[in-house]
TORKOL-4160 file (C-alpha; in steps of 0.2 Angstrom, whole numbers, padded with zeros to 4 digits, m for minus):
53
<pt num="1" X="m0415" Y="0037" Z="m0449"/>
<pt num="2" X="m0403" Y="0039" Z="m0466"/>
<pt num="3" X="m0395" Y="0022" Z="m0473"/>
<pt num="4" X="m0379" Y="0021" Z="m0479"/>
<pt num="5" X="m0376" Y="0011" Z="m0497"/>
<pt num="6" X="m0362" Y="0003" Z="m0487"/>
<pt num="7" X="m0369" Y="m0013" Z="m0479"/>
<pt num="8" X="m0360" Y="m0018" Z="m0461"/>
<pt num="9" X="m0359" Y="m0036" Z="m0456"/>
<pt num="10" X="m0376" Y="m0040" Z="m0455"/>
<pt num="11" X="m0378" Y="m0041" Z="m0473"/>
<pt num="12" X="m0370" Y="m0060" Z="m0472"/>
<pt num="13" X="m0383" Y="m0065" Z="m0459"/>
<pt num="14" X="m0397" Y="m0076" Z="m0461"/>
<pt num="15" X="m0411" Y="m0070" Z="m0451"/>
<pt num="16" X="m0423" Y="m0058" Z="m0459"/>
<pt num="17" X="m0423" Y="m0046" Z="m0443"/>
<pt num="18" X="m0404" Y="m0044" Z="m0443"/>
<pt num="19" X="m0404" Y="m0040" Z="m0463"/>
<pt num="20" X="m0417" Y="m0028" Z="m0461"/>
<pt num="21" X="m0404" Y="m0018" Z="m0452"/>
<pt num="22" X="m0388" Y="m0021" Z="m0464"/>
<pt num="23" X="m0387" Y="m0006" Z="m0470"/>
<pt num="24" X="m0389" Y="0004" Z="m0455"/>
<pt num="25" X="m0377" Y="0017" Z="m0451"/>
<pt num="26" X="m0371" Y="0009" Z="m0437"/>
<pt num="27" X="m0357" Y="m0006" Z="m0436"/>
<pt num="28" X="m0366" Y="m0020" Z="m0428"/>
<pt num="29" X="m0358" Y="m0038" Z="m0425"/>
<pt num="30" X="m0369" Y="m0053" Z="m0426"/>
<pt num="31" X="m0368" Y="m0064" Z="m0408"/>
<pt num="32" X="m0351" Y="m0073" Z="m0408"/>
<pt num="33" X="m0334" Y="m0075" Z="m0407"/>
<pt num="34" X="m0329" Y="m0060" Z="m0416"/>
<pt num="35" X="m0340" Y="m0048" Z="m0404"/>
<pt num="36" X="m0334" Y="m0053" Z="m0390"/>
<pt num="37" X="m0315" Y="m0055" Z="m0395"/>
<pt num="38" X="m0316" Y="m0036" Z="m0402"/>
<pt num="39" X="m0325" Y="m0030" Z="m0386"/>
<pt num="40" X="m0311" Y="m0037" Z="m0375"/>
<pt num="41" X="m0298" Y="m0030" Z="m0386"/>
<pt num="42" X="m0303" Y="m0013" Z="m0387"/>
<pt num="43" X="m0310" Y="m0014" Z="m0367"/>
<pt num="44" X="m0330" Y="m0011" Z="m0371"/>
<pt num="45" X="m0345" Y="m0020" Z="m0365"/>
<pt num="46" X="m0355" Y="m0028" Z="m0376"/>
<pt num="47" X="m0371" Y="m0022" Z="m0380"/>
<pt num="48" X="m0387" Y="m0033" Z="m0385"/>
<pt num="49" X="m0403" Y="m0029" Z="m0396"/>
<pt num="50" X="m0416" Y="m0041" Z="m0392"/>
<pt num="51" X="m0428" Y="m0031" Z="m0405"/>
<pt num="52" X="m0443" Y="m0021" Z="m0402"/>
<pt num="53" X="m0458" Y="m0021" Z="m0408"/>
């Protein structure tokens, strides 16, 4: 899959699994207030990644 040069939010985040995917082309939230407060706004579900492996 193609990265972007652009990091999203996950480039602030602490956890080695999250960062590995800040610069992913997608815009993923952390778990928190702003996900959920964003999803209720714009009337979407929240979706979680548990990982894979």
């Amino acid at each position: 899959m193609p990265t972007n040069n652009k990091p999203n939010r996950l480039i602030a985040e602490k956890s080695p699994y999250l960062l590995q995917h800040a610069y992913n082309p997608v815009n993923w939230l952390p778990w928190g207030e702003e996900a959920f407060e964003k999803a209720k706004r714009e009337n979407k579900p929240v979706l979680v990644s548990i990982g894979y492996s």
